[in-house]
N, C-alpha and C positions, 0 to 999 in steps of 0.2 A: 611386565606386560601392561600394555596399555588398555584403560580402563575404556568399555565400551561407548560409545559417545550416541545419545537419544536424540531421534529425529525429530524437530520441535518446531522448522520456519519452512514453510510451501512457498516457492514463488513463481508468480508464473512470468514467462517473458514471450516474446512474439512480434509480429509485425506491427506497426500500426493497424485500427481499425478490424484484425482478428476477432475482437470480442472479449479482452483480458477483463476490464470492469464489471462488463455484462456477466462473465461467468464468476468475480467473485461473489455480487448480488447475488445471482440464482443458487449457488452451494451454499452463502450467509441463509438464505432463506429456507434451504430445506434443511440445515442443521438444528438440530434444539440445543442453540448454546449462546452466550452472550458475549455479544461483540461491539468493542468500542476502536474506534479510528477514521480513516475516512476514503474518499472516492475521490477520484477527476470526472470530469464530463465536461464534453465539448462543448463550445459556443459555435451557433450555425450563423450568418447575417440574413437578411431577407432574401440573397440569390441562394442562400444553403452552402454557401460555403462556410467552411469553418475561418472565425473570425478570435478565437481562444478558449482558454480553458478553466470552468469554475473547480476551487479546491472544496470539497463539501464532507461536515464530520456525520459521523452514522446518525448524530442527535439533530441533525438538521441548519447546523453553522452551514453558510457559505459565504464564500469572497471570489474575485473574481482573480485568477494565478498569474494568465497571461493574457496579455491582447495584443492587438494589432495599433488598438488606440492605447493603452499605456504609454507612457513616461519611464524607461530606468534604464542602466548604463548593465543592467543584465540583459543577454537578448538570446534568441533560438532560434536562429531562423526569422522571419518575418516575427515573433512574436517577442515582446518587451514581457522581462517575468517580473511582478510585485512579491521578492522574499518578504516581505514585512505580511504578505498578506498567506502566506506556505506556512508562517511563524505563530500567528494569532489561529489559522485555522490547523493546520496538517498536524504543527508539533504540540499545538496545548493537545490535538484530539489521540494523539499516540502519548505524552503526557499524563492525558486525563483516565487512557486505557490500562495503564502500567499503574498507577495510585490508586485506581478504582478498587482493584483486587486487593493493595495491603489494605486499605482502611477498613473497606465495608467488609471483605470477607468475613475479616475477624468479627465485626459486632454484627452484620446479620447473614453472614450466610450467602451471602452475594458478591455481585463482582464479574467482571467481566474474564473470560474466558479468552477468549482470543484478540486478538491483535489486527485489526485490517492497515497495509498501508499499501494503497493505491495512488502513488506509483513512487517506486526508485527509481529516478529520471534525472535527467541532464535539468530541465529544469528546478528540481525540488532541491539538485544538490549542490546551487548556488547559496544554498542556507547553511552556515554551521552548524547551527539549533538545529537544523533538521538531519543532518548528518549524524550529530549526538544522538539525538532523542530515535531512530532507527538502531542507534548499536545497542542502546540501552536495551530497546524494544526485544530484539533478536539474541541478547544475551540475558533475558530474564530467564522466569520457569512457564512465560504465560506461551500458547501456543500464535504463531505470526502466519498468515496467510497475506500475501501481497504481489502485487507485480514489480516487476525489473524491469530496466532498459534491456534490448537486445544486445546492444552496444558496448562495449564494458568502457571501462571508466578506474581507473585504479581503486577506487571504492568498491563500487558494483562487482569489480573481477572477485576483492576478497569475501564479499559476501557470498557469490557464488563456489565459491571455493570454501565455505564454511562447515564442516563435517557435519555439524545439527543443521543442516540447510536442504533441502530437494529444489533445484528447479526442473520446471518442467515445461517444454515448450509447445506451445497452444497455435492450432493453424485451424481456420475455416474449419479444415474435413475431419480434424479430430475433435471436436467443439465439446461430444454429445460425451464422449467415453472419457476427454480428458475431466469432464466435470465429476462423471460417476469416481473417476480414479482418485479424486482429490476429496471430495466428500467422505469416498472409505479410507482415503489418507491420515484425514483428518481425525474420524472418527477411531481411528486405533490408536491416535497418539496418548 
């Protein structure tokens, strides 16, 4: 008989612009638990259009992921992605969130609890480092809250197909109840 398998990685997937980042801020913030990893957020130009995307860790690193004015032979659409720049911020900050807990747990009692990686995307997963350091993430014991492409991607697909994995897809009108859902999610693992 096959041994039961604990629900351990939330991710949320959705359209652009739904609100995926915003909601894992507001559940990080009403949690009492401690989290290392990191965010996307968009870059606007002075018409407000989006012009790309800063990679930012929960401790406050940012670099800039993609832009319109980059340089590199990786591209999305109109934007050029800097992996050198996914690699110094996204993987040291899921790096730094997975080491946090062996070291310091043990001498004081600390550590981080969960795991943010915002976002598993088409562009993050031009990185191999970033690729590793997600499996690592998701096959530790720490608990993973993060967004997915909607998209799959032969990667993305087996993540989502991970029996320790829930996603769970986030629209405008579910905003308010998928956040409650995920918080009591969270909070039972």
């Amino acid at each position: 008989m096959k041994d039961r398998v604990r629900l351990k990685n939330v991710l949320i997937t959705g359209n652009p612009g739904v609100g995926k980042t915003t909601l894992i801020k507001d559940v990080i913030s009403r949690l009492n638990i401690s989290a290392g990893g990191f965010y996307t957020s968009e870059m606007r130009d002075e018409q407000g259009r989006r012009s790309g995307f800063k990679i930012i860790s929960l401790d406050g690193r940012e670099e800039i992921m993609a832009s319109v004015d980059i340089v590199s032979r990786y591209r999305i659409s109109r934007y050029a992605v800097d992996i050198e720049a996914i690699d110094r911020i996204g993987v040291k900050a899921i790096l730094d969130a997975l080491n946090n807990n062996v070291v310091s747990a043990r001498l004081t009692g600390e550590g981080n609890d969960l795991i943010v990686i915002d976002e598993i995307g088409r562009m993050e997963l031009f990185s191999r480092q970033f690729t590793d350091a997600v499996m690592n993430a998701l096959d530790s014991e720490k608990i993973v809250l993060g967004t997915i492409s909607v998209k799959n991607t032969n990667f993305t697909k087996k993540i989502k197909e991970r029996l320790d994995t829930r996603t769970i897809k986030l629209s405008r009108e579910n905003y308010s109840e998928t956040a409650t859902h995920i918080e009591r999610l969270i909070g039972s693992i």
